[in-house]
C-alpha positions in Angstrom: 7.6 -0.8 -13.4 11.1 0.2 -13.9 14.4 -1.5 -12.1 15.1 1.9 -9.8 11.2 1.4 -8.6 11.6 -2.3 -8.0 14.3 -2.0 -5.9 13.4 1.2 -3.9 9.7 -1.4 -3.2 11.7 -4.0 -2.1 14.2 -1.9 0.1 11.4 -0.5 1.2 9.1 -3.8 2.1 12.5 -5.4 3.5 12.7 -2.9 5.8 9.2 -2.0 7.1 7.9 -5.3 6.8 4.6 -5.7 8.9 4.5 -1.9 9.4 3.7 1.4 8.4 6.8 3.0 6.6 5.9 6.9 8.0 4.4 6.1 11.9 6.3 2.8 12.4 2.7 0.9 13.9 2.8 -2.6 12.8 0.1 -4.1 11.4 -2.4 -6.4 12.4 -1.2 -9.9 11.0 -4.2 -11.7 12.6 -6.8 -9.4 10.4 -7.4 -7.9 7.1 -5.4 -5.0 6.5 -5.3 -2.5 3.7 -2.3 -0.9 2.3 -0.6 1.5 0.1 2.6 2.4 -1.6 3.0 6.0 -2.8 5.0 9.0 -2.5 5.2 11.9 0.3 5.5 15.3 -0.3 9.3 14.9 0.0 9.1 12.4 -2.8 10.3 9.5 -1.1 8.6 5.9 -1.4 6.2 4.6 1.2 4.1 2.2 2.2 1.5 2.8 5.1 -2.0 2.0 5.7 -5.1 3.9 7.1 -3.4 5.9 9.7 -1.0 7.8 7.1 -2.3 7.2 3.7 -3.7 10.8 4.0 0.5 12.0 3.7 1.0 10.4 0.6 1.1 13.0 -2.7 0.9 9.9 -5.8 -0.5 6.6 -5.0 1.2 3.9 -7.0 -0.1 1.0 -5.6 -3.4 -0.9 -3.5 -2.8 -3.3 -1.5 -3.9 -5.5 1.4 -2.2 -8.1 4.4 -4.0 -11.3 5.7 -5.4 -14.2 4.6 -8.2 -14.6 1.7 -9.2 -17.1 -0.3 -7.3 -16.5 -3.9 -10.8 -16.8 -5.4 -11.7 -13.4 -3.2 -8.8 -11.2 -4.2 -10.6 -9.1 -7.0 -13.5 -8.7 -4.8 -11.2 -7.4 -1.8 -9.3 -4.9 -3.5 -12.3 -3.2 -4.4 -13.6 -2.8 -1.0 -10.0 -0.9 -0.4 -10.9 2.7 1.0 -8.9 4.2 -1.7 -10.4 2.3 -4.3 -12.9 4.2 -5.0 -11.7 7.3 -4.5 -8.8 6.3 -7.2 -10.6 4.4 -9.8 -10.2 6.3 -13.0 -6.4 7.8 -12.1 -3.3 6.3 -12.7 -3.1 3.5 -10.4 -1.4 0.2 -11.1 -3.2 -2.7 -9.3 
C-alpha cells in the first residue's frame, strides 16, 4: 500500500471511526459487523458497511468490527457478503 493511501485510510478511519463514511450510521459495537474501504464514483476513499457498500466503484479492502476469537479470523472474513462476490479480483485482505 503506498504512503498517500495510508494516510488518506487513517484520515479516513480517524474521522469516521464507528461509522459509515457515506450515510454517517454508526455501527453496532455490541455485534459483528462487516466492513469495507473502497472508492465512490467521485473517487474519493470510503469506508462503509452493508447499507452503502453498493456506492462504492473499487473495493480495496474486507473488513469486519467486533469481537472474535483470533483463531476465527480467516473463517470470518470469508463469510463477508462481498467475499464471495470478490474472490478472484484485486482485493487485498
Amino acid at each position: 500500500m503506498d504512503r498517500r493511501l495510508q494516510r488518506d485510510l487513517k484520515k479516513l478511519m480517524s474521522k469516521n471511526q464507528g461509522r459509515c463514511s457515506i450515510c454517517k450510521n454508526h455501527y453496532n459495537e455490541d455485534a459483528l459487523v462487516y466492513t469495507c474501504v473502497g472508492y465512490d464514483s467521485r473517487r474519493k476513499l470510503q469506508t462503509t458497511t452493508q447499507c452503502c457498500y453498493f456506492k462504492l466503484v473499487k473495493v480495496l479492502q474486507l473488513g469486519f468490527c467486533g469481537y472474535v476469537h483470533p483463531d476465527d479470523m480467516d473463517d470470518i472474513i470469508k463469510e463477508h457478503p462481498l467475499y464471495q462476490e470478490l474472490y478472484g479480483r484485486e482485493v487485498e485482505m
